[in-house]
C-alpha positions in Angstrom: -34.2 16.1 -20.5 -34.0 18.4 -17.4 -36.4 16.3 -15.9 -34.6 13.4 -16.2 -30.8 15.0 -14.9 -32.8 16.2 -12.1 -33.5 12.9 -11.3 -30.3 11.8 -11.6 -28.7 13.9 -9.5 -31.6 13.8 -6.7 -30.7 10.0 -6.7 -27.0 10.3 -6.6 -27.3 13.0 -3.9 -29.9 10.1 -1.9 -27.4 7.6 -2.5 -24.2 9.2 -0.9 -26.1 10.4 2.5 -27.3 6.5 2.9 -24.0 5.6 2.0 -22.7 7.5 4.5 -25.2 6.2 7.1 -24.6 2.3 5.9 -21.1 2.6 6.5 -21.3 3.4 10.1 -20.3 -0.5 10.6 -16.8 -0.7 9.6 -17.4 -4.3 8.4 -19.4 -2.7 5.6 -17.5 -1.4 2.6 -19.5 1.0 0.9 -18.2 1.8 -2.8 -19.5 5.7 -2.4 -18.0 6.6 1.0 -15.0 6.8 3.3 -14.8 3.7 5.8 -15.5 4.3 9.3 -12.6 2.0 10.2 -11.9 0.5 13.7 -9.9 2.8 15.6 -11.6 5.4 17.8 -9.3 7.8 15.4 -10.4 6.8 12.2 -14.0 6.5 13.4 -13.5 10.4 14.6 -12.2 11.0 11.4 -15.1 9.0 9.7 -17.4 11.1 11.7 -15.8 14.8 11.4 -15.9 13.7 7.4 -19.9 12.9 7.5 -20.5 16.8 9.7 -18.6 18.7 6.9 -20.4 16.3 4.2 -23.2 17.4 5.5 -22.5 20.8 6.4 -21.3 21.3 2.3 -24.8 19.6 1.2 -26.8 22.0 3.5 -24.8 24.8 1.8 -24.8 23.7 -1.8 -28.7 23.2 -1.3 -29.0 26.4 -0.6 -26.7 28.5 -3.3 -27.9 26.3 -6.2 -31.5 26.4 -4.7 -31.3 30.4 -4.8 -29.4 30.1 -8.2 -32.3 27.7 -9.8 -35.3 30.2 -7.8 -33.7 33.2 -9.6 -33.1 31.5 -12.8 -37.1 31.2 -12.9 -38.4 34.2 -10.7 -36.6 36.4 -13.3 -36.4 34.2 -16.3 -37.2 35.9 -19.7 -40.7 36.0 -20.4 -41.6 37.8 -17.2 -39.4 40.7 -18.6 -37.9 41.4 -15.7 -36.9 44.6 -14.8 -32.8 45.1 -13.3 -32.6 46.3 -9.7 -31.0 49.9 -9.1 -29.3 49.4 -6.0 -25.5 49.1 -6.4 -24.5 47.9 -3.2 -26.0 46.9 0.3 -23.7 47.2 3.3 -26.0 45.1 5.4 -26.0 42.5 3.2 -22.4 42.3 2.3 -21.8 42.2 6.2 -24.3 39.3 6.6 -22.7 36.8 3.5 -19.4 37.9 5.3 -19.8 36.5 9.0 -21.7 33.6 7.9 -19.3 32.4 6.0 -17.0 32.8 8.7 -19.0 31.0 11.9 -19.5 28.3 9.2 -15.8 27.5 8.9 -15.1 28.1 13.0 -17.5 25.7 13.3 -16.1 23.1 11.2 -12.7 24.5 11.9 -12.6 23.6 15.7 -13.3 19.8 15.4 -11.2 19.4 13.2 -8.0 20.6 14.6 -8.8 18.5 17.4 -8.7 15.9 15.6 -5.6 16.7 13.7 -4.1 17.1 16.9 -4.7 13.9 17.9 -3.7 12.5 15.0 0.3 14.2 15.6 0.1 12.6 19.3 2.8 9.6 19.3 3.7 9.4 22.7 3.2 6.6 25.4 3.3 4.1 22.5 3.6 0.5 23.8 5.5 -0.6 20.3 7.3 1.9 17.5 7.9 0.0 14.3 10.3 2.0 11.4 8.5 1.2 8.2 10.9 2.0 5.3 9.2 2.2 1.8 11.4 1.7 -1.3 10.8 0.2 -4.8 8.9 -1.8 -5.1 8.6 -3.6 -1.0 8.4 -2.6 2.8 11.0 -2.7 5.1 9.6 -3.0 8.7 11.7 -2.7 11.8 10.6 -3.7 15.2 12.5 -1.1 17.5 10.9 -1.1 21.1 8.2 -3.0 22.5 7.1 -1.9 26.6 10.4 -2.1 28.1 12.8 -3.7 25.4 14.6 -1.6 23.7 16.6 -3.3 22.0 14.5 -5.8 19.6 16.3 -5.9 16.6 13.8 -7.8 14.8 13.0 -6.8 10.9 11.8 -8.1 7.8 11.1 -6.8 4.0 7.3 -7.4 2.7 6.6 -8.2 -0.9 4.3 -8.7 -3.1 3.1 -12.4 -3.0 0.6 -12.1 -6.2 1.8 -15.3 -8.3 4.0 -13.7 -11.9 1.2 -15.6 -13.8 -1.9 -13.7 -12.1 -0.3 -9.9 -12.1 1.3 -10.3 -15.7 -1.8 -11.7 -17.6 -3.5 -8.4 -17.9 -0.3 -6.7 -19.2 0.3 -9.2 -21.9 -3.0 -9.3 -23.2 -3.4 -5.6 -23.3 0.1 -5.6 -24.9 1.2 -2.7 -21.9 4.5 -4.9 -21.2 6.4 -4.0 -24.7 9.8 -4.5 -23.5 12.3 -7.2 -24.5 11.4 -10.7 -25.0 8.0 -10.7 -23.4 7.0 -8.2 -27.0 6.8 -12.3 -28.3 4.2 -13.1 -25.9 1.5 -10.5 -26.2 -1.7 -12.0 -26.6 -0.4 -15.5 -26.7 -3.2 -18.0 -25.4 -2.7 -19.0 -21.9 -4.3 -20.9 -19.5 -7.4 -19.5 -17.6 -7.1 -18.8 -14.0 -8.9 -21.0 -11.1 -12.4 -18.4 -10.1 -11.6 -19.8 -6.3 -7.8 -19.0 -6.2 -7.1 -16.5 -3.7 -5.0 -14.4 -5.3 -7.8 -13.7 -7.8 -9.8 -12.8 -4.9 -7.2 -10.1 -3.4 -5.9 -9.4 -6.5 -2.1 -7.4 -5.9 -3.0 -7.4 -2.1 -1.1 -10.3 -1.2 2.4 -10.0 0.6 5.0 -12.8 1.7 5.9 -11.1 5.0 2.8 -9.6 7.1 2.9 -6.4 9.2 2.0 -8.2 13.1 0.7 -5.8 15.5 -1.0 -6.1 18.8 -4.4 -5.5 19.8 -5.4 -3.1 22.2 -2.0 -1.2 22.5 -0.6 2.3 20.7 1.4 1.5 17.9 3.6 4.6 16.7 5.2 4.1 12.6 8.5 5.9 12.2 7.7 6.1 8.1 10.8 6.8 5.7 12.5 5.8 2.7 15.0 4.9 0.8 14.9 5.9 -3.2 11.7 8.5 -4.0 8.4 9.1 -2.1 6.2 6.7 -0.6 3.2 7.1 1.0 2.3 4.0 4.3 -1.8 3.9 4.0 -4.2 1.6 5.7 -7.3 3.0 5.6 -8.9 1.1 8.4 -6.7 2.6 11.0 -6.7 6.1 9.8 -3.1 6.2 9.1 -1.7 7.4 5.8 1.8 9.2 5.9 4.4 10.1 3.3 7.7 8.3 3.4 10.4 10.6 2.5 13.5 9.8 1.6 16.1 11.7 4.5 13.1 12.3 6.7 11.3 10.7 9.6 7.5 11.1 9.8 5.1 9.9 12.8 2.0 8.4 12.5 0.3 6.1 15.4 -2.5 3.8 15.9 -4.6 1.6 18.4 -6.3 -1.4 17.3 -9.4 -2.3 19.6 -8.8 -5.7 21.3 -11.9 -7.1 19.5 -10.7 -6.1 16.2 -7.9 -9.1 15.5 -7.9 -9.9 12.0 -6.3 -9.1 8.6 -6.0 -5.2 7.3 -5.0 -4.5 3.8 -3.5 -1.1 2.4 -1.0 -0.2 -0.4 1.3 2.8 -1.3 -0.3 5.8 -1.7 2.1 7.7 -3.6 3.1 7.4 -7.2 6.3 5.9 -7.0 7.4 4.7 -10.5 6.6 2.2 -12.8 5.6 -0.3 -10.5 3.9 1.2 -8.1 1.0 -1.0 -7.5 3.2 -3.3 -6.4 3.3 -2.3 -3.3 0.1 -3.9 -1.1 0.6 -3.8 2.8 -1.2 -6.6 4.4 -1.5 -6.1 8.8 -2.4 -8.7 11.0 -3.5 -8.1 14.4 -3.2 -10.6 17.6 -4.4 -10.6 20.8 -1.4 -9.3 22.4 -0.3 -12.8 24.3 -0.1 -13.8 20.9 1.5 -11.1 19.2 4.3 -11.3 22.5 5.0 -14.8 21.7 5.6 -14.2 17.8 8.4 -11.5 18.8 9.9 -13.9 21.0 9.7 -16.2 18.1 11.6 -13.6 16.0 14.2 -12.4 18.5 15.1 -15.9 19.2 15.5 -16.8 14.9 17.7 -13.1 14.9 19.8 -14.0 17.6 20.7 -17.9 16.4 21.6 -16.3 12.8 20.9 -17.2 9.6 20.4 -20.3 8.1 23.8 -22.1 6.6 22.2 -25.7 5.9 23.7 -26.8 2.9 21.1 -28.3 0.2 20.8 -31.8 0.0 20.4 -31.3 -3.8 19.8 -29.5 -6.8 16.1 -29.8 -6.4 15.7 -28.3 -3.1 17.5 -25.5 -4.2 15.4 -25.0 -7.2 11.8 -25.1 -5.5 13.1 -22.5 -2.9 14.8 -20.5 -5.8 11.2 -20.4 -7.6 9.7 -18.9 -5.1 12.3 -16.6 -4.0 12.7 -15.3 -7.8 8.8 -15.1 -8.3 8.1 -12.5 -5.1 11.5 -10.9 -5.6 12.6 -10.6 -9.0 10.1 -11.4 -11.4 8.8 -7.6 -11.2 11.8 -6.2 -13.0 13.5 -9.4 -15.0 10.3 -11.2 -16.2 7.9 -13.9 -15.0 10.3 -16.3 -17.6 13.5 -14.0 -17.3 12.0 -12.3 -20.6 13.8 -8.6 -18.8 11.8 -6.0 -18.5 13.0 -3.4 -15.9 15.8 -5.7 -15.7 18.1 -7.3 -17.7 16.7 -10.8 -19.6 18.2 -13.9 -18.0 17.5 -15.9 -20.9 20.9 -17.4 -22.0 23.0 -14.2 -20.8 26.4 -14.6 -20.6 26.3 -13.8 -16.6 23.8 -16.9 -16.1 25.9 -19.5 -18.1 29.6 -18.4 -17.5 30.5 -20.6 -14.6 33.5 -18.0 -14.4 30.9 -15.5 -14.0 29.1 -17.5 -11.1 31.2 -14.7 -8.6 30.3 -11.9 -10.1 26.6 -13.2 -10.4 26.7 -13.3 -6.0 28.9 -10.2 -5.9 25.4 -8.2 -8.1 22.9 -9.8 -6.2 24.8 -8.9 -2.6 26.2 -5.5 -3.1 23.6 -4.4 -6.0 24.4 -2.6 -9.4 23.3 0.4 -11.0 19.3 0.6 -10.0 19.5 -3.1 -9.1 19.5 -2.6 -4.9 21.5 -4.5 -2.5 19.8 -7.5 -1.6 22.0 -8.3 1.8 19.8 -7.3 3.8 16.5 -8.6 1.9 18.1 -12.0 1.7 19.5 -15.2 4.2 22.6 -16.4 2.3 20.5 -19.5 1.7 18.0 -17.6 -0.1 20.9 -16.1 -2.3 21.9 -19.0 -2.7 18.6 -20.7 -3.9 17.6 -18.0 -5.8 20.6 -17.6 -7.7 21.0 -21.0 -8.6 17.3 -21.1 -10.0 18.6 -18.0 -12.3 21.3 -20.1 -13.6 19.4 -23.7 -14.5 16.1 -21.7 -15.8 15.1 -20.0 -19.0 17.4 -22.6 -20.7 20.2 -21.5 -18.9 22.9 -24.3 -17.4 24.8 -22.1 -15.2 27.2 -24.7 -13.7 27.2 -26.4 -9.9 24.7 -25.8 -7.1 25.5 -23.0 -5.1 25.5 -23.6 -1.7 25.0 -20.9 1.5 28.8 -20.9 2.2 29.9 -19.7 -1.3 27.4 -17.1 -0.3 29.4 -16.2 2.6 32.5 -16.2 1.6 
């Protein structure tokens, strides 16, 4: 039995030093081990991580090898006899200052790193991320010598209702209004190539865009409870605190374009998980050309084009309601969080149809505003999708104008 635990823990111990070693490359994702990343930050992190790993295995070795030698030396068939000395001033002194080199030494590099880490300035771009439940805001508030952007967007989840809320029916963990009928009710099985499978609660509708080969500083609050803005590959993971401004920076390497996925490191309610943060990194002609893109849209405000129809409102209603809403009122307006949609009073009074845009605009209760998350089109849309689905007939189309009003 002691054999085999020995064993054990030889080849766990084996397994995290070459884990350490294989992830070295920042394409490589080992499962034991923090990622190197592909900053020249995170990769100093990555390596002040690995010298104190080591330093810790060097002295575990040691104590426990001592603890195990003495354990035998003076185990009980060799009736050992108790030493008589009560203390020894040399060697009290000796455990005392090695101890105390030992965390010097690991104390110097890494307060230069942490240092490093607080250093913001001469940032090219400084984007205000705002956390809240359950979706970034991000702001785009100065990029080189424009200070005056005024480009911003809200990020949700883009994980289809039908992938995120399988797992919770069957397991019966959604016991709250309506959807207590459909736990463990068959439904259909999932596609092994869709994407969202794949990424599973790591998609988003709205991407972070950042350059490559420029400083990026994040101004990181919020606006309910505590947050917490993580993407592991750049070494950046700061609180967002509602009231308070933290700073946090990074600098993508111009070969590292690409896609890089994080999520809310703080346990911020119910729905927590619900939170992914997808970053995508151009080349910086590229990235220059999308926020002209963006300033242009902002300044020629929003979209007022009527729908030609009921259906076109639908179809963008659907989608609007799945990424936005679903979360707290049901993938099928079941409620949940929310209030059920499913032939209320609100969704089929067509006297009510007011009130309905006055909610959605200005918020209610827990229920945020959504006039800043939303084009009055989308209102539009998404209300009118609330109020002809789940049986509902909530009366005429809306259109972006009553919206506006």
């Amino acid at each position: 039995m002691q054999s085999t635990l020995f064993h054990r823990a030889a080849a766990l111990l084996t397994t995290l030093m070459l884990s350490g070693v294989a992830a070295a490359d920042w394409t490589q994702r080992s499962a034991e081990n923090m990622r190197p990343g592909v900053t020249a930050l995170s990769q100093e992190v990555y390596s002040l991580h690995m010298i104190i790993l080591w330093i810790c295995t060097a002295i575990g070795l040691l104590v426990f090898g001592l603890i195990m030698w003495s354990v035998f030396a003076h185990r009980k068939s060799k009736n050992p006899v108790p030493a008589k000395f009560h203390e020894n001033v040399v060697l009290e002194v000796v455990w005392t200052i090695i101890p105390f080199f030992i965390l010097i030494g690991m104390a110097i590099p890494a307060t230069r790193v942490l240092i490093k880490m607080d250093d913001s300035s001469e940032a090219a771009l400084t984007v205000k991320v705002t956390g809240s439940q359950w979706k970034w805001h991000y702001e785009y508030l100065a990029y080189e010598d424009d200070n005056n952007i005024h480009v911003g967007f809200f990020s949700n989840l883009a994980t289809k209702p039908e992938i995120w809320e399988r797992p919770v029916l069957s397991g019966g963990l959604f016991p709250i209004g309506t959807a207590q009928e459909r736990v463990g009710a068959e439904r259909e099985p999932l596609s092994t190539d869709n994407e969202n499978t794949f990424n599973y609660m790591l998609e988003v509708d709205n991407k972070l865009i950042l350059p490559a080969g420029q400083k990026v500083r994040f101004l990181v609050t919020a606006d309910d409870v505590i947050h917490s803005f993580w993407v592991p590959d750049f070494s950046v993971k700061k609180d967002a605190i509602p009231g308070f401004v933290n700073e946090t920076w990074a600098e993508i390497p111009e070969d590292a374009t690409g896609l890089y996925r994080g999520q809310c490191a703080e346990l911020c309610g119910r729905l927590h998980a619900f939170m992914p943060i997808v970053v995508e990194v151009l080349p910086q002609e590229e990235f220059a050309a999308w926020l002209d893109e963006q300033k242009e849209a902002a300044a020629s405000g929003p979209d007022m084009t009527p729908f030609a129809n009921m259906e076109a409102a639908m179809e963008m209603g659907q989608g609007i309601y799945q990424r936005a809403c679903a979360m707290c009122h049901g993938a099928e307006g079941q409620g949940g969080i929310g209030l059920s949609f499913q032939g209320s009073d609100l969704m089929n009074n067509p006297d009510r149809r007011q009130e309905n845009i006055d909610i959605l605009i200005n918020g209610r209760g827990a229920m945020p505003s959504f006039r800043a998350q939303l084009s009055p089109k989308e209102i539009a849309a998404v209300i009118t999708y609330q109020r002809h689905s789940f049986g509902n007939s909530g009366g005429d189309l809306i259109q972006p104008e009553d919206v506006a009003k």
